[in-house]
C-alpha atoms as one frame of an Amber mdcrd trajectory, in Angstrom:
protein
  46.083 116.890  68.538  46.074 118.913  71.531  48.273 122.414  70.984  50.332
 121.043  67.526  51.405 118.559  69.813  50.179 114.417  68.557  48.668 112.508
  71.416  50.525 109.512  72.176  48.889 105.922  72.763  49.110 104.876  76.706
  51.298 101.584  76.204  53.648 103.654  73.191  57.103 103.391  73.880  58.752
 106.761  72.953  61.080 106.097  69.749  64.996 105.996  70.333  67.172 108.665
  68.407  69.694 106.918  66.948  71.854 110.545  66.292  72.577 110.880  70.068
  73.743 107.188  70.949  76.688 105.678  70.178  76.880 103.004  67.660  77.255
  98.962  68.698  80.629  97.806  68.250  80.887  95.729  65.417  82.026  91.828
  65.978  85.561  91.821  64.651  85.516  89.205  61.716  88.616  86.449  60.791
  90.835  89.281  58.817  91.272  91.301  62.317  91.859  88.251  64.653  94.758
  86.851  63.124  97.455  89.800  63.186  95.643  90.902  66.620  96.550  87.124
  68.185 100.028  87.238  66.462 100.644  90.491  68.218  99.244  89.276  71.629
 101.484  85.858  71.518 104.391  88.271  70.353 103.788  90.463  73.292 103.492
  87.542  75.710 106.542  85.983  74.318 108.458  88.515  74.713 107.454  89.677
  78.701 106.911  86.030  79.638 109.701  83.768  78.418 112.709  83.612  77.003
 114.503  86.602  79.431 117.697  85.075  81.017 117.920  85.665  84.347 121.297
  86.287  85.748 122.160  86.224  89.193 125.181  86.661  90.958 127.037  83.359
  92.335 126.442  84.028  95.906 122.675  84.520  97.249 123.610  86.867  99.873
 124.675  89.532  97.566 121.802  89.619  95.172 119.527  90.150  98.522 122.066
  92.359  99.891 121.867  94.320  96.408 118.044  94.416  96.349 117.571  95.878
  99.475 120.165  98.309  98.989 118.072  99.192  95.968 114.630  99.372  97.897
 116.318 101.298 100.550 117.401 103.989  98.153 113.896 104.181  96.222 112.741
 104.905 100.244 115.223 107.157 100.590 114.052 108.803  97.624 110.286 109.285
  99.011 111.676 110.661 102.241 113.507 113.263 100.476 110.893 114.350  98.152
 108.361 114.649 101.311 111.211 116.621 102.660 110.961 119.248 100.294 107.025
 119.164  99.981 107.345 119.462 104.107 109.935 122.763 103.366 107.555 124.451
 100.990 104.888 123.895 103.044 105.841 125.283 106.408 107.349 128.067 103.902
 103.917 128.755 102.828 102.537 128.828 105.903 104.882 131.184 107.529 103.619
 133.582 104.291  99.922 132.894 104.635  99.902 133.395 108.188  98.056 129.856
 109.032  98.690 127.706 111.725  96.853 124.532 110.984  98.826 124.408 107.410
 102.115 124.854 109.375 101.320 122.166 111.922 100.796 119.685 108.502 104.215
 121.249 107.182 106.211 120.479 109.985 104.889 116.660 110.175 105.824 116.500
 106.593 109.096 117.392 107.377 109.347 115.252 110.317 107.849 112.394 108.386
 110.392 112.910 105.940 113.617 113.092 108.092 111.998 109.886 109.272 111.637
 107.989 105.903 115.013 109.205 104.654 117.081 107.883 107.472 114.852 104.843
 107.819 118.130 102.648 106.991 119.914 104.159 109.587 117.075 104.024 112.290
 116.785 100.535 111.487 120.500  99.832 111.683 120.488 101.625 115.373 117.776
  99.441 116.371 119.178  96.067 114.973 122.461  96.997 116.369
C-alpha cells in the first residue's frame, strides 16, 4: 500500500459499480407477449383495414376538393408567416436594428407570397 491507497495488479481490470448503471432489460416471457400481440394486431386492424373509403361519383371533384383543401392549409402557413413577418419588423422598428428588419420585411413578403399562392398561380395559368 502506497498512501492508504491498494496497489493494483498491471493486467486488473477496474471492477464495474453496478449502483451507477442501469439495469439489462429483462426478456419479456409468454404472459407479456400475448396481450402485447393482441393489442398490436388490434391496432393494425383498426389503421390498416376495414375503413370504407368513400368517394364522390365524379373524379374531378374529389381532386378538385383536395386541392382546395391543400390550398387552404398553404394559405394557412402564409398567414401565420404574415404575422411572425408583422411582429418582427415591429420589433425591429423598437430595437432599433436593421439587419432584424431586413428579415421582417422578407417574412412579410414571403408571406403575402404564400397566402395568395392560389391566386398567383391562377394569373399565371390564365
Amino acid at each position: 500500500m502506497i498512501g492508504g491507497m491498494p496497489l493494483k495488479k498491471r493486467n486488473e481490470m477496474p471492477k464495474r459499480q453496478t449502483a451507477n448503471h442501469a439495469a439489462a432489460p429483462m426478456p419479456m416471457g409468454k404472459g407479456p407477449k400475448y396481450p402485447f400481440a393482441f393489442y398490436v394486431a388490434l391496432v393494425l386492424s383498426m389503421t390498416v383495414g376495414g375503413i370504407p373509403v368513400l368517394a364522390a361519383g365524379d373524379p374531378l371533384s374529389v381532386i378538385n376538393n383536395l386541392s382546395t383543401f391543400i390550398f387552404s392549409l398553404i394559405r394557412a402557413i402564409g398567414l401565420i408567416l404574415l404575422g411572425f413577418g408583422v411582429v418582427q419588423v415591429g420589433l425591429s422598428l423598437k430595437s432599433h436594428d436593421p439587419s432584424q428588419r431586413a428579415n421582417g420585411f422578407l417574412t412579410l413578403a414571403g408571406g403575402v407570397i404564400i397566402t395568395f399562392a392560389k391566386e398567383i398561380l391562377d394569373l399565371i395559368v390564365g
